[in-house]
Each structure stands twice: as C-alpha cells, then as structure tokens.
N, CA, C and O of each residue as an XYZ file, in Angstrom:
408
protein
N     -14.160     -3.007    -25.532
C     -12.852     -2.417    -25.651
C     -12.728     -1.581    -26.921
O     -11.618     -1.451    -27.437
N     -13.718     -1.056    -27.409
C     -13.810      0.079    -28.662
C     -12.870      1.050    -28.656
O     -11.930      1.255    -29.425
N     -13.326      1.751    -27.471
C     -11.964      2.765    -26.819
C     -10.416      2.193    -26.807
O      -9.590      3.096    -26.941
N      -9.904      0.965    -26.683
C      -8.747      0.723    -27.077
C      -8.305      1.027    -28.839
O      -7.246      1.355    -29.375
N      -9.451      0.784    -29.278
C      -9.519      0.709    -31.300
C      -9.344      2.386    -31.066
O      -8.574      3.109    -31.698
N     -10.066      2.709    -30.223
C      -9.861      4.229    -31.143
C      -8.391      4.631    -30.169
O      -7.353      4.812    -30.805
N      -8.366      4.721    -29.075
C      -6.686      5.117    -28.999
C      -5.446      4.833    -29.130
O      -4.391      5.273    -28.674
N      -5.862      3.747    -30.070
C      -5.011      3.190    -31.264
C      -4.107      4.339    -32.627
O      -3.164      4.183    -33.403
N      -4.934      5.300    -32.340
C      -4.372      6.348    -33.767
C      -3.794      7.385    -32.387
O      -4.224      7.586    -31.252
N      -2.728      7.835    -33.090
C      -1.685      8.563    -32.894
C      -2.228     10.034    -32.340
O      -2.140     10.624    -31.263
N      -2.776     10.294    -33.500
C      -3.615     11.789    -33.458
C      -4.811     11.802    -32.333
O      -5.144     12.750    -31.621
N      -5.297     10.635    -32.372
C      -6.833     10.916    -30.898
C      -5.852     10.953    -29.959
O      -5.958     11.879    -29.154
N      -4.471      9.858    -29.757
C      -4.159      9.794    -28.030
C      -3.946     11.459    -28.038
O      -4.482     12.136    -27.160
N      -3.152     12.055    -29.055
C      -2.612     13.131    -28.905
C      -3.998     14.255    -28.568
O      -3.853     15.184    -27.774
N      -5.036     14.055    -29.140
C      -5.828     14.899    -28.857
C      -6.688     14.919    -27.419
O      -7.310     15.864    -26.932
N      -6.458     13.121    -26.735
C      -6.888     12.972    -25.367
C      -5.774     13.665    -24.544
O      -5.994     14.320    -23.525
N      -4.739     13.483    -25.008
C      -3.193     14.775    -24.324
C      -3.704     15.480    -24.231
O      -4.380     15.627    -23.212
N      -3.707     16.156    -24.997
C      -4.389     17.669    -24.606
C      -5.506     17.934    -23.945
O      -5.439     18.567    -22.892
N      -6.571     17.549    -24.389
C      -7.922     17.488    -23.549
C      -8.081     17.272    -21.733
O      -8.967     17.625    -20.955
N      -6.597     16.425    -21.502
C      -6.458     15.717    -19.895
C      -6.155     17.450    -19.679
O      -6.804     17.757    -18.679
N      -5.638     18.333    -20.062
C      -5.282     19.697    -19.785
C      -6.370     20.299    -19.832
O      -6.344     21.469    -19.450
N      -7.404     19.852    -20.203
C      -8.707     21.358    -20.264
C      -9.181     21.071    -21.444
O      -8.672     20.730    -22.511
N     -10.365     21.289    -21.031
C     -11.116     21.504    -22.171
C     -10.940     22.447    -23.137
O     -10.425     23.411    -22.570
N     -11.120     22.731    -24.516
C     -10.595     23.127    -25.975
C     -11.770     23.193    -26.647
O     -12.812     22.606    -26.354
N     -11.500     24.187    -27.884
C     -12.432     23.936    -28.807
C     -12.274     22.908    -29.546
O     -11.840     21.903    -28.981
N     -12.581     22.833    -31.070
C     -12.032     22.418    -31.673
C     -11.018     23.037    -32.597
O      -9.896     22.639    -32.908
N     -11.478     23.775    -32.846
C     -10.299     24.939    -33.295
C      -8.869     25.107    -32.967
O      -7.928     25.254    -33.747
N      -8.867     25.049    -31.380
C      -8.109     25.216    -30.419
C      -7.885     23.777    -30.807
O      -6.700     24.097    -30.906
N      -7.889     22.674    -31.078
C      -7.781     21.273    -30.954
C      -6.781     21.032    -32.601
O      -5.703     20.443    -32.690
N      -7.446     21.595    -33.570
C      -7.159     21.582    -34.888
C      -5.715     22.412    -35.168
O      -4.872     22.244    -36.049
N      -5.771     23.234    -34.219
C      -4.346     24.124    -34.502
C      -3.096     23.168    -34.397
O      -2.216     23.079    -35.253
N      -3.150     22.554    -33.361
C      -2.313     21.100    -32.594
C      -1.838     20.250    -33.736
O      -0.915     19.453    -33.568
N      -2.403     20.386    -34.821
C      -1.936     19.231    -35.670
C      -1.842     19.526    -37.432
O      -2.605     20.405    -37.831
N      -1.209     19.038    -38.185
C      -1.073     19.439    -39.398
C      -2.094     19.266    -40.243
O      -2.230     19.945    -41.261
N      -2.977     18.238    -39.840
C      -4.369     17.743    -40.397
C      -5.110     18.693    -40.829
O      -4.861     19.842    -40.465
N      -6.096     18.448    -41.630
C      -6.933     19.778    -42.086
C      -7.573     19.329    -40.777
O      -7.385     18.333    -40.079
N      -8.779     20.884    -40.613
C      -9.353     20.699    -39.814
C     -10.614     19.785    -39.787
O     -11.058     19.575    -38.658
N     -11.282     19.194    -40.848
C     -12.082     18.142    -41.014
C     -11.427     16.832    -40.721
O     -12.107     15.815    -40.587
N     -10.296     16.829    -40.630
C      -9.675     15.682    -40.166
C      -9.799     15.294    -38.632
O      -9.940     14.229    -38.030
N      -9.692     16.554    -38.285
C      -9.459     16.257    -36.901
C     -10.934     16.210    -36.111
O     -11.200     15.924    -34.944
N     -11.685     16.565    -37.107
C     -13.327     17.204    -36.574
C     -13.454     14.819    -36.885
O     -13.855     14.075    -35.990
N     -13.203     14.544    -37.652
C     -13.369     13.039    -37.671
C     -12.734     12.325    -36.289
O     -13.380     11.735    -35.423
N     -11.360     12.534    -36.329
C     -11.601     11.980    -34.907
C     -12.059     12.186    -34.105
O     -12.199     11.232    -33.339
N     -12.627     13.530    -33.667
C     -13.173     14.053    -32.680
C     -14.452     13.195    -32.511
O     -14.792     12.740    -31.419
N     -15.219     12.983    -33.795
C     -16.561     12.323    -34.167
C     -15.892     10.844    -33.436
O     -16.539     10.379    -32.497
N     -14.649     10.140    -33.852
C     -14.753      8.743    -33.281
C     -14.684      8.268    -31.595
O     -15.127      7.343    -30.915
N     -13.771      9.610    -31.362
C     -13.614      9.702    -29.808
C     -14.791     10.245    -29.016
O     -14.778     10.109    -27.793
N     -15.747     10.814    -29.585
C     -16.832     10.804    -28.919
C     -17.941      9.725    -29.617
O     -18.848      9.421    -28.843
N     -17.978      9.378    -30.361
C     -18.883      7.694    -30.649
C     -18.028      6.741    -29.429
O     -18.791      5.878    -28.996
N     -17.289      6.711    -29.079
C     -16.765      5.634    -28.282
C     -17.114      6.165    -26.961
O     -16.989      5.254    -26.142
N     -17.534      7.356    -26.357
C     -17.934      7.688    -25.463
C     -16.356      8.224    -24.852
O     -16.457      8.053    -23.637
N     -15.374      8.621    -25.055
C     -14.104      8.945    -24.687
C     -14.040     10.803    -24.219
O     -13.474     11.299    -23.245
N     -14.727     11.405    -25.161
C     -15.204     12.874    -25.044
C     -16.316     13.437    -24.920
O     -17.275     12.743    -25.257
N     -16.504     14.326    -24.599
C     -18.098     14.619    -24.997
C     -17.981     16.478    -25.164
O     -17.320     17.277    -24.501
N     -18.740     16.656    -26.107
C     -18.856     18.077    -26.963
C     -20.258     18.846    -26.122
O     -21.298     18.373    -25.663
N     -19.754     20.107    -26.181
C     -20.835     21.064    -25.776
C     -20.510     22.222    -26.467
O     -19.329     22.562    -26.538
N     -21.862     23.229    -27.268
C     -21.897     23.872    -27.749
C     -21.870     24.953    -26.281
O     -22.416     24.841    -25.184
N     -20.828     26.166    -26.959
C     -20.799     27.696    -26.559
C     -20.789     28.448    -27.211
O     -19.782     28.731    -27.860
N     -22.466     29.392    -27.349
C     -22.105     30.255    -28.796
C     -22.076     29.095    -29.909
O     -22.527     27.950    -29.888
N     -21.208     29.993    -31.125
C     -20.843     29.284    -32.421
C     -19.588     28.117    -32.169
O     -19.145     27.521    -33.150
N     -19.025     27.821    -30.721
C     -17.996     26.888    -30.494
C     -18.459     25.571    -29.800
O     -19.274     25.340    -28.907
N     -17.567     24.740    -30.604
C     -18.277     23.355    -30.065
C     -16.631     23.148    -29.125
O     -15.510     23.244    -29.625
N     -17.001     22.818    -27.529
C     -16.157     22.197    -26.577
C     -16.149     20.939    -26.124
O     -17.084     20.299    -25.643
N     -15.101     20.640    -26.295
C     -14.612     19.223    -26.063
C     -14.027     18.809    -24.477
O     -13.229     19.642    -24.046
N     -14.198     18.111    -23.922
C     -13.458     17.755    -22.841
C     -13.407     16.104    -22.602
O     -13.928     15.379    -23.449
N     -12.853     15.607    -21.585
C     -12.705     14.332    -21.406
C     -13.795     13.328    -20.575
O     -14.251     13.609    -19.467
N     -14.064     12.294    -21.221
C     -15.397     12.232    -20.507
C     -14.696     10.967    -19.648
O     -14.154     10.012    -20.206
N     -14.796     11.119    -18.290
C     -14.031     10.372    -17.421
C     -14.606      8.703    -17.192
O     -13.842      7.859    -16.723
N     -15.626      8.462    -17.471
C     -15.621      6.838    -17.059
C     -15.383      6.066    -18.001
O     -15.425      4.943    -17.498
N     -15.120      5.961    -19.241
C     -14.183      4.701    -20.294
C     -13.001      5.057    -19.740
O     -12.455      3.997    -19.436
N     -12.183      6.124    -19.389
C     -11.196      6.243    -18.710
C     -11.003      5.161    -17.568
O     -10.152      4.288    -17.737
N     -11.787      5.189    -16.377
C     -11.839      4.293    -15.625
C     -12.204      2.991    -16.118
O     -11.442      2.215    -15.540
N     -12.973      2.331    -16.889
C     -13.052      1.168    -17.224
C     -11.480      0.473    -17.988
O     -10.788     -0.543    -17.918
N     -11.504      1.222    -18.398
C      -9.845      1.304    -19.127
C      -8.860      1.119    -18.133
O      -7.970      0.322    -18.430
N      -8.815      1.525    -17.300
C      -7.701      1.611    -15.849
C      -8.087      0.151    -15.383
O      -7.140     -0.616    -15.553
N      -9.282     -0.492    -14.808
C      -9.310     -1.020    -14.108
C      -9.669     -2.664    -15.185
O     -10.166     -3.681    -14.701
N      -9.349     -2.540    -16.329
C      -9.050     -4.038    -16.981
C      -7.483     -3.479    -17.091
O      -6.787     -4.162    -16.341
N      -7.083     -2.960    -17.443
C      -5.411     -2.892    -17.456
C      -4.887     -2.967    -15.732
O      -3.677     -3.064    -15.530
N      -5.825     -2.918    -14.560
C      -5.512     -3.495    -14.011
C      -4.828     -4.954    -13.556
O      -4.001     -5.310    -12.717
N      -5.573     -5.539    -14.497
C      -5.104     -7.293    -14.232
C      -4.019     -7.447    -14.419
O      -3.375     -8.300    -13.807
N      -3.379     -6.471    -15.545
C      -1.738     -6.651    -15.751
C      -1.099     -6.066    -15.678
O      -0.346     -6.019    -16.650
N      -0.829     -5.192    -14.617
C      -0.033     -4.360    -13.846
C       0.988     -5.112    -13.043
O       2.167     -4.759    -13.061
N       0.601     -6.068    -12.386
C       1.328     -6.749    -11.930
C       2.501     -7.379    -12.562
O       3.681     -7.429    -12.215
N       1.706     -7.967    -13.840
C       3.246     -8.399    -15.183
C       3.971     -8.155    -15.261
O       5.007     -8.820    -15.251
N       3.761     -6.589    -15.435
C       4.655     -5.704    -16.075
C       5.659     -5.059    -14.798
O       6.834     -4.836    -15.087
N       5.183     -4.768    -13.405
C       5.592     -4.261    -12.493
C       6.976     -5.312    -11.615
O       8.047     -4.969    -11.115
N       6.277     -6.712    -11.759
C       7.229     -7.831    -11.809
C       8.399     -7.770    -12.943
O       9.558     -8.124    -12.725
N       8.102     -7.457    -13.717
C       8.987     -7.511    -15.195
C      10.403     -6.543    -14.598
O      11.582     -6.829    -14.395
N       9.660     -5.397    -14.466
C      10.135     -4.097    -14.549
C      10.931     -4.021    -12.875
O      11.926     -3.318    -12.702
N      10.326     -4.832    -11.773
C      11.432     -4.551    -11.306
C      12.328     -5.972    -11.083
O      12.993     -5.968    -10.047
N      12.404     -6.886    -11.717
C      13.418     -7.626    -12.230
C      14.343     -7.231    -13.257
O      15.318     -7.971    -13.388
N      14.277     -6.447    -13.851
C      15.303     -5.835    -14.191
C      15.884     -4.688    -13.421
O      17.046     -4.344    -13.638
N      15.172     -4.104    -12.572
C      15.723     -3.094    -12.192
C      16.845     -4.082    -10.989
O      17.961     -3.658    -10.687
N      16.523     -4.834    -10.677
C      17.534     -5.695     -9.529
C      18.548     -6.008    -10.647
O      19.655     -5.864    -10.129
N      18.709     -6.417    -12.108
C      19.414     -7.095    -12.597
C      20.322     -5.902    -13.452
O      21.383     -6.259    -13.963
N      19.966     -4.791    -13.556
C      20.872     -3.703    -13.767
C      22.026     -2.950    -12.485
O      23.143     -2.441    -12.565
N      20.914     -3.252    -11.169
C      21.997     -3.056     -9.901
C      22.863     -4.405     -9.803
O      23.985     -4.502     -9.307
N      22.483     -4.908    -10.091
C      23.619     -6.445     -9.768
C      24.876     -6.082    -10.709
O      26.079     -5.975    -10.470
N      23.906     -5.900    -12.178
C      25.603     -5.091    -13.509
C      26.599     -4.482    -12.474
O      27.604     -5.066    -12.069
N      26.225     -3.320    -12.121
C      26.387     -1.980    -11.816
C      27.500     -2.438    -11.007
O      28.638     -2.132    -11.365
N      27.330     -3.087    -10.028
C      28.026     -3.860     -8.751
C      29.282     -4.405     -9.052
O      30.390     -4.293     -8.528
N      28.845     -5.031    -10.030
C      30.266     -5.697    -10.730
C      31.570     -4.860    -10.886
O      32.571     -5.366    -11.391
C-alpha cells in the first residue's frame, strides 16, 4: 500500500488530477502549482518510484502519464469497504427523507 503513502500529499493527488486528463510534460505539470519546479520534478520522482506514473522521453521533454494497474489494485482493496460506506450513506439518505417528511 506505498501508493496510498504517496497519495497522501495534496500536490501528487493533484498532479494524478491532471494526468487522469492526458498525459503532460512536466513543465506542463509544474505550471499547475506554485512549487518550484524541482519540487514538483520530486514528486513526480515519488509517484513514479511507487509505480503510479511512468515518464517517457520526447525530444528534450520528459512525459508523464498514468500508469493504470496500482490504480486497479487500489480499487479493488478499497473494494472490501464500499459496502460500509454505501450502507452508511444510504442510511442517512433514508434518515434525511424521513426529516423532510415531517
């Protein structure tokens, strides 16, 4: 669960945001945020050590995109508790129409 540690920071989810849109440089990635751009070239380094992205050189540009299976491993242990939360969520939703009724 490494990939949970790293989309833990604010700035990678935000940079997996963007990335679910297309692939980017980094440049194109660095503009996105107030960080210097070595900052963001670090997360980039942690989100691809975790296997989350993966980089390809074009020319003098290094491209980033989303590398889809920690994605899926990720989906399918947050599977187990979908149900929790889906139970949760629509027990309240019955218990806000019951308010409502009143």
């Amino acid at each position: 669960m490494n990939a949970l540690a790293a989309l833990a920071d604010p700035t990678r989810q935000r940079i997996v945001e963007l990335l679910a849109d297309g692939e980017r440089s980094a440049g194109e990635l660095a503009a996105e945020f107030r960080t210097s751009r070595p900052g963001v070239s670090r997360h980039l380094r942690v989100l691809r050590e975790q296997g989350l992205v993966q980089a390809r050189s074009d020319g003098r540009r290094r491209l980033y995109s989303l590398e889809p299976a920690p994605f899926a491993e990720l989906d399918e242990w947050l599977a187990r508790y979908r149900g929790f939360w889906t139970n949760r969520l629509d027990a309240i939703e019955t218990e806000i129409k019951r308010r409502r009724r009143r």
